[in-house]
Every structure is written in structure tokens, then in C-alpha cells.
C-alpha positions in Angstrom: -100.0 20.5 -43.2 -100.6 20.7 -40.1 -103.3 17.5 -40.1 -100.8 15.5 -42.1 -97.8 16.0 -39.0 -100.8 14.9 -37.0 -101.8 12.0 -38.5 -97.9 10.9 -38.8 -97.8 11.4 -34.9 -100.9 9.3 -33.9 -99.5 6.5 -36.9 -96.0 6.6 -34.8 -97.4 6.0 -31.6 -99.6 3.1 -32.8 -96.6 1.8 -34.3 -94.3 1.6 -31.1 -97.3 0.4 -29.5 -97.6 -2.3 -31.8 -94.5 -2.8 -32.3 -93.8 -2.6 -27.8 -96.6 -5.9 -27.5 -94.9 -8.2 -31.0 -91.5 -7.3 -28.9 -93.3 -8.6 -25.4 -95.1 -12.0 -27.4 -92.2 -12.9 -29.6 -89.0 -15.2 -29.0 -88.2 -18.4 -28.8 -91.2 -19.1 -26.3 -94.0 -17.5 -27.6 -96.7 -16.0 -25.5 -100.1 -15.0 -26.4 -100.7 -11.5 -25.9 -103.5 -12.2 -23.5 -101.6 -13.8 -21.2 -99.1 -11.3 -21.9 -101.3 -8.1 -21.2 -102.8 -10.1 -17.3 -99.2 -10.8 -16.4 -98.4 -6.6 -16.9 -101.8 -6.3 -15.0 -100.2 -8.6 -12.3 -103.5 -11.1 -12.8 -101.9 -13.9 -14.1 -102.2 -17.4 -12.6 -100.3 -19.6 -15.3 -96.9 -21.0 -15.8 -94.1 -19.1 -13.3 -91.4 -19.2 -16.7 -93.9 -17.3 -18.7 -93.8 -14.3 -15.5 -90.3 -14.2 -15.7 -89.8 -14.3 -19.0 -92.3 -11.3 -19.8 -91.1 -9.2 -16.5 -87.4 -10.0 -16.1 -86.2 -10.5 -20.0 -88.9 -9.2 -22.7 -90.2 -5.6 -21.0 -87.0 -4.4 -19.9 -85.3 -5.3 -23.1 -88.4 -3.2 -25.1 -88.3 -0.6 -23.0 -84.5 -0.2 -23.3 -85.2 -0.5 -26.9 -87.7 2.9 -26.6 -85.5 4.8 -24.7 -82.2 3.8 -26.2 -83.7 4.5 -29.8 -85.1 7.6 -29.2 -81.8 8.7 -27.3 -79.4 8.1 -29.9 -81.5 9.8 -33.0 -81.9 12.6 -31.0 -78.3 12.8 -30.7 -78.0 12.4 -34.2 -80.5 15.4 -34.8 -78.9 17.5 -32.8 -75.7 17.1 -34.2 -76.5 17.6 -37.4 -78.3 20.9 -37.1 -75.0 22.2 -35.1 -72.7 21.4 -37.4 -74.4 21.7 -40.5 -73.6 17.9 -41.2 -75.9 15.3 -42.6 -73.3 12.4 -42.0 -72.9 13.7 -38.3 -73.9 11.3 -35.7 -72.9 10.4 -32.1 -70.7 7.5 -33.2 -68.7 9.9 -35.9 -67.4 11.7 -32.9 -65.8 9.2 -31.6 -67.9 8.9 -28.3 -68.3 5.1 -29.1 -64.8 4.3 -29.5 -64.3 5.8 -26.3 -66.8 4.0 -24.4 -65.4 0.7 -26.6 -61.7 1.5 -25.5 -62.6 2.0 -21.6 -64.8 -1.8 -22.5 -61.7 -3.0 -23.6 -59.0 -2.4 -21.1 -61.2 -3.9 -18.6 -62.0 -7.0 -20.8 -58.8 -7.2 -22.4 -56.2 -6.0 -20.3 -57.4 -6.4 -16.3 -59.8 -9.5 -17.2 -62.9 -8.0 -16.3 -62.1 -7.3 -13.0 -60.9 -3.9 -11.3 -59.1 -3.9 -8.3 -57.6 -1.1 -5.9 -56.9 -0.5 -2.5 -60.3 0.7 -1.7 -62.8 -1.1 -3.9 -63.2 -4.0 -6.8 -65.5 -4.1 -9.4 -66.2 -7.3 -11.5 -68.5 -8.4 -14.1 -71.5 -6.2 -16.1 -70.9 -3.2 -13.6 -67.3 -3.3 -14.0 -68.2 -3.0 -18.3 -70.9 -0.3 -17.4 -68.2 2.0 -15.7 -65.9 1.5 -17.7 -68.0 2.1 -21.0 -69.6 5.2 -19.2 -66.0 6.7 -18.2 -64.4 6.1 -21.6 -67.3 8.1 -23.2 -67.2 10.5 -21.0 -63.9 11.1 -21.2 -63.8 11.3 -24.9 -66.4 14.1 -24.7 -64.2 16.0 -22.4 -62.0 16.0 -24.9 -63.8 17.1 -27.3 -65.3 20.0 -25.9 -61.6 21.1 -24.6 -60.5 20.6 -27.7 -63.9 22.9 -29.0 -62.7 25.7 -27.2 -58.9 25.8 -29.4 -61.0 25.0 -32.8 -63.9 27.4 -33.8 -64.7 26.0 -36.6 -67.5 23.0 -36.7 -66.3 21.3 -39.7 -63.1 20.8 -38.5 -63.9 19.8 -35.0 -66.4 17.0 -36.5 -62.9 15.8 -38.6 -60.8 16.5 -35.0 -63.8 14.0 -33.3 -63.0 11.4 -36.2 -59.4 11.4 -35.7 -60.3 10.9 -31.9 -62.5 7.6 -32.9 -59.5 6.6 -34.8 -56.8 6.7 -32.0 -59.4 5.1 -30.3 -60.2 1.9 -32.7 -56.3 1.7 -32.8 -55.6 1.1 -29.3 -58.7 -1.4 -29.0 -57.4 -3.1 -32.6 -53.6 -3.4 -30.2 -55.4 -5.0 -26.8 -57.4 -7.1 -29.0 -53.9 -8.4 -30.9 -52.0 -9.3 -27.8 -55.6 -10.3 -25.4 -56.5 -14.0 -25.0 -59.5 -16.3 -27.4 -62.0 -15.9 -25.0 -61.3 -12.0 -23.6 -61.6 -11.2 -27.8 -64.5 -13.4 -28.3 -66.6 -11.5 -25.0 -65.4 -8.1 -26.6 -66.7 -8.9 -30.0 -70.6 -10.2 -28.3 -70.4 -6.6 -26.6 -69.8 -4.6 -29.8 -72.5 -6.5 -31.3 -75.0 -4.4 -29.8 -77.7 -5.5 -27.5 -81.1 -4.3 -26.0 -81.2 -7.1 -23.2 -78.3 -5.7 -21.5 -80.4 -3.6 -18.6 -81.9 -5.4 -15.9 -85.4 -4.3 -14.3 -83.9 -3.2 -11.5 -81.2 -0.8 -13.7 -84.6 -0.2 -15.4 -85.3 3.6 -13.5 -81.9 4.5 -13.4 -81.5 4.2 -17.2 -84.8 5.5 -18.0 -84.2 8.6 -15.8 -80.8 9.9 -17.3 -82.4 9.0 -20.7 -85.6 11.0 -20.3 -83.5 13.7 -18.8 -81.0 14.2 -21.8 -84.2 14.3 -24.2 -85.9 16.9 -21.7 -82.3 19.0 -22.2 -83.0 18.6 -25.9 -86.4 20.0 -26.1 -85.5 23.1 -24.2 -82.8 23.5 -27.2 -85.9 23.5 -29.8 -85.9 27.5 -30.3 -81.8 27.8 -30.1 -81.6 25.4 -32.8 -84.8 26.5 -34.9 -82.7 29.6 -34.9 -79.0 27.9 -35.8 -80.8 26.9 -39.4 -80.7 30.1 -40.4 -77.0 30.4 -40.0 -74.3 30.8 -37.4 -73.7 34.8 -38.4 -77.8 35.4 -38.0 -77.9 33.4 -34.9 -74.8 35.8 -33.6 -76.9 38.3 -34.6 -79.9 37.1 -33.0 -78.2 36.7 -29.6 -77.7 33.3 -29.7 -74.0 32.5 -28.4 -73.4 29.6 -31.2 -70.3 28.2 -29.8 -71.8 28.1 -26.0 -75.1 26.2 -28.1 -72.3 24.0 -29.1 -71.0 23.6 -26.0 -73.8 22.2 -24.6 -74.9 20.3 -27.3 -72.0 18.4 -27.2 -72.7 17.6 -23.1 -75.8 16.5 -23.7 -74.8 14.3 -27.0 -71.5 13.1 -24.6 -74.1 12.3 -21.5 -76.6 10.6 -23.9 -74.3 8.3 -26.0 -72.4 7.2 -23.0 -75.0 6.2 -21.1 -77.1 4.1 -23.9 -73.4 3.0 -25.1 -72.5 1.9 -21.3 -75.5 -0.3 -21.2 -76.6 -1.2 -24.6 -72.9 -1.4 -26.2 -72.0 0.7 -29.2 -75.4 0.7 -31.4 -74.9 1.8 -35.3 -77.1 3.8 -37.8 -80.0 4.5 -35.2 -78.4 8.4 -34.5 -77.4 8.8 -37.9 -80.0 7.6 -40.5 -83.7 8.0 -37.8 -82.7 12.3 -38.3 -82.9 11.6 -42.0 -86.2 9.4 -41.6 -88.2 11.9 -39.4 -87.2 14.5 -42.3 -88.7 12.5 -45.0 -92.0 11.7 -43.0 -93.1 15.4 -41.8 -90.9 17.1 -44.8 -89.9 19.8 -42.6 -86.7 21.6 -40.8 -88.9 23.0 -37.9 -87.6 21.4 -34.5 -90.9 21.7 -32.7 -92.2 19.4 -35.0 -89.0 17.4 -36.2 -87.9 16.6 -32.4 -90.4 14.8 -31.1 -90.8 13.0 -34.9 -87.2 11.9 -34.3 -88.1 10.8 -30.9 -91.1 8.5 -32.0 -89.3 7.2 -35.0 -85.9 6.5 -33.1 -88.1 4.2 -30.4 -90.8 2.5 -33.3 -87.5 1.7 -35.6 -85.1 0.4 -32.3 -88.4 -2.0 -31.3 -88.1 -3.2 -35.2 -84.6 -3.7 -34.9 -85.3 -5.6 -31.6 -87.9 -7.7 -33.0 -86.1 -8.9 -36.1 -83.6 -9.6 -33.7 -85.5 -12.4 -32.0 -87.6 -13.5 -35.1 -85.3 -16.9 -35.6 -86.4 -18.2 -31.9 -85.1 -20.9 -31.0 -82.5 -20.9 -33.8 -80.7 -17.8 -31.9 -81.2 -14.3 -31.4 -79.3 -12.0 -34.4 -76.7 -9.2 -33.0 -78.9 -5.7 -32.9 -75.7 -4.1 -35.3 -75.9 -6.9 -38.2 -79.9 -5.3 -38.2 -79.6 -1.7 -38.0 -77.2 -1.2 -40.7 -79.6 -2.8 -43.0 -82.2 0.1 -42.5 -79.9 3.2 -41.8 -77.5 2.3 -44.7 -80.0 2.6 -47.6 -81.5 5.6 -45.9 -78.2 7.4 -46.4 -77.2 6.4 -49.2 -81.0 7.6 -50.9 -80.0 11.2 -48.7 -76.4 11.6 -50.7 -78.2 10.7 -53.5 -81.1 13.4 -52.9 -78.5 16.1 -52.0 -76.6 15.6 -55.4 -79.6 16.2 -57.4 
């Protein structure tokens, strides 16, 4: 057992390596990956547009793509080991919708511009707050609203109802907002890897890498949860402070991937599912960092699919994922009912 998780674990980190150089040769220019590996190397003494198309565009949209991927499925993971849940994901909570409503009233309703007394914010920082804020203020309310409702399967239905108020007020701005403040909404829900900048590069990766360090020091807590809340209790695990805290580092996660990336479907709640059927196991010290390597190997596929048309277009990242995490679910109901 043991040499099969290993041989799973070398064959995912060939695959996002594979996968992380076909991201950085393909689009509608295509590069060899010669030229592609001396331009990383900084040796490079070709064509300027090829440089700035491999430095400014292609590495920090695959490295988004990593991080963003592996972020939301551990989300997902987490999620549904806390609430016993196979359908529970990051978007079911309505963290999404949140970061998608705070999108909107600044797209919508102010025109993409906020202004006070003391500062203004404009353009793609002015969507990054706002998405960040509406998140995080959806998970605020949800872990209030964790302390009045002890019970997990009713606070997963409270968090749909909250994604629901949510999509009605966007469904309402959208209805009374102009052609062209609907039409720049709709390209942001779409999903996109290409959204970060090199420079927002560190800043993104650090607050990514930080939430999935959180998670791995959950490992044993959660190990522990599968065995029951009442045996956890007994064990001295405090389930609802476990919950607590999954839910800030879930909140923290989503917002930021969601503030950058826009709301991204499937990836948190079908990649749990898909590390489960590779290493056949419910141990997190294993299934954890399987989550993490599939979320980032499957979020590069996405990606790359994405810009397989060239110079026809590039394909919105949520008409792709649905495509893989929908039959993955639907072959986990069908498992379940057996």
C-alpha cells in the first residue's frame, strides 16, 4: 500500500510538472520549450514579445493555476470531513456569492469606482477588495451564525440559503445595471487564471501557502473527526471550536482565490472525491497532500484546455471545470447508492 501512495505521489508531481511547461509553451503564440526553459534561466537572447509573454502572462497565470487549484480542493476536503458532507464545497456555503455580490455593487452599482472622503479605488483593485470583503463577510456570518446552530447539517443548508440571498441581490443589480456593467460582470464570473499580475504574484502565493500550512496542522484533528463527533468529544477534541476554525481558514482561502481568480466551480468539490479514488483511503496524512497535488495537476489541465483554441480565443476556466467535476460526482452519488 504504502509503495502504491508512493508511486501516485511521484506520478502527480510529474504530472503538474508536465502539465506547468504545456501551460508555459501553449497559446496562441507558441514557444518551444527550449526557448521557454533559457528565458526562466534569464539566458535568453531572442524576440522581447516571446520574454514578456512567458514572464508577464504565461508563468503567473500557471502558477496561479497551482496555487488556486490546490487551495480550493483543500477547502473542499476539509469541509467535507467536518460536516460529514460529500456535496460540501467552498462555493455551497455561499462564500462565492458573497465575494460575487461585493463584485457586483462595485461593477454594477458605483461603476467600478469607489470613492470617499479619504481614498478612491478604481479598476482590478477596486474588484479585488471588494470580492475579498464580500467573502469575508459572508464567512463572518457564518461562523456567527455557527455559534446559534450546533448542528452541521443544518448550518451547511443555513450557508445555502446565505448563497441564495446572495445570487438574488446580484440577479436585482444585474436587472436594473447597464449592457456593458452586465457584460464585464458576466467575463468575471467566468472564472480566470490570468487575473494575478507577477507583481501580485508573492502576495497571492503567500496567503495561499499559508491557508494550506493551517490545513496540515488540522491533519490529526480531522483524522480523529472520522470517527465521529461523540468519539472526538470523547477524545478531547472540541468539535465545534475544529469547526470554527475550519470555517476561517475555508472563509480566508475561498476569498482570496475568489478575489483574484473570480468564482471557480467544481475544483473544491469534485478534486476531494478524485484524491479518494486514486490513494483509496480516508487517512488525512496521506489524503491531504493527494488533494493538494491533484487540485494543482487538474487546475493546470483546466488552464491548458482553456488556451488550446489559440488564436481562435481562450475558453472561460468555468465552461471547463464543470466538465471534469460533474461526472466525478455524479459516479460518487452513484457509488454511495450501491
Amino acid at each position: 500500500m504504502m509503495k502504491r501512495n508512493l508511486l501516485l505521489f511521484i506520478c502527480l508531481v510529474v504530472s503538474v510538472l508536465l502539465l506547468f511547461g504545456l501551460n508555459l509553451t501553449t497559446g496562441s503564440v507558441q514557444i518551444p520549450f527550449v526557448d521557454v526553459l533559457d528565458i526562466l534561466c534569464g539566458r535568453f537572447t531572442g524576440k522581447g514579445s516571446w520574454q514578456y509573454i512567458i514572464l508577464e502572462n504565461r508563468l503567473p497565470q500557471a502558477l496561479t493555476a497551482i496555487l488556486c487549484g490546490a487551495s480550493l480542493s483543500v477547502c473542499g476536503l476539509m469541509l467535507q470531513t467536518a460536516f460529514r458532507n460529500p456535496l460540501a464545497g467552498p462555493d455551497v456555503f455561499g462564500i462565492s456569492s458573497g465575494a460575487g455580490l461585493g463584485v457586483a455593487l462595485v461593477m454594477l452599482l458605483l461603476g467600478g469606482t469607489v470613492s470617499t472622503t479619504m481614498f478612491t479605488v478604481s479598476g482590478f483593485l477596486a474588484i479585488l477588495t471588494a470580492a475579498f470583503l464580500g467573502a469575508i463577510t459572508v464567512t463572518a456570518l457564518i461562523l456567527f451564525l455557527s455559534t446559534l446552530v450546533r448542528n452541521s447539517v443544518l448550518l451547511l443548508i443555513v450557508g445555502i440559503m446565505v448563497g441564495y440571498v446572495s445570487s438574488s441581490a446580484v440577479s436585482l443589480l444585474n436587472f436594473f445595471a447597464s449592457e456593458e456593467g452586465v457584460k464585464s460582470y458576466l467575463i468575471w464570473g467566468m472564472g480566470n487564471f490570468g487575473g494575478v499580475s507577477m507583481n501580485h504574484i508573492p502576495l497571492f502565493a503567500l496567503l495561499c501557502l499559508m491557508g494550506i500550512f493551517v490545513s496540515f496542522l488540522l491533519v490529526k484533528p480531522l483524522n480523529i473527526l472520522l470517527l465521529g463527533p461523540q468519539y472526538a468529544e470523547s477524545l478531547g477534541v472540541s468539535t465545534r471550536q475544529l469547526r470554527n476554525i475550519l470555517l476561517v481558514v475555508v472563509g480566508l482561502l475561498t476569498a482570496i482565490t475568489t478575489a483574484f481568480c473570480g468564482p471557480i466551480s467544481f475544483i473544491g468539490l469534485a478534486i476531494p472525491h478524485i484524491a479518494r479514488l486514486l490513494f483509496r483511503t480516508e487517512n488525512h496524512q496521506i489524503l491531504l497532500p493527494g488533494t493538494v497535488l491533484s487540485g494543482a495537476a487538474i487546475a493546470l489541465f483546466c488552464n491548458f484546455i482553456c488556451y488550446l483554441p489559440g488564436e481562435s480565443g481562450v475558453i472561460p476556466l468555468n465552461a471547463v471545470t464543470p466538465l471534469i467535476g460533474a461526472p466525478v460526482i455524479i459516479y460518487v452519488i452513484l457509488m454511495r447508492r450501491r
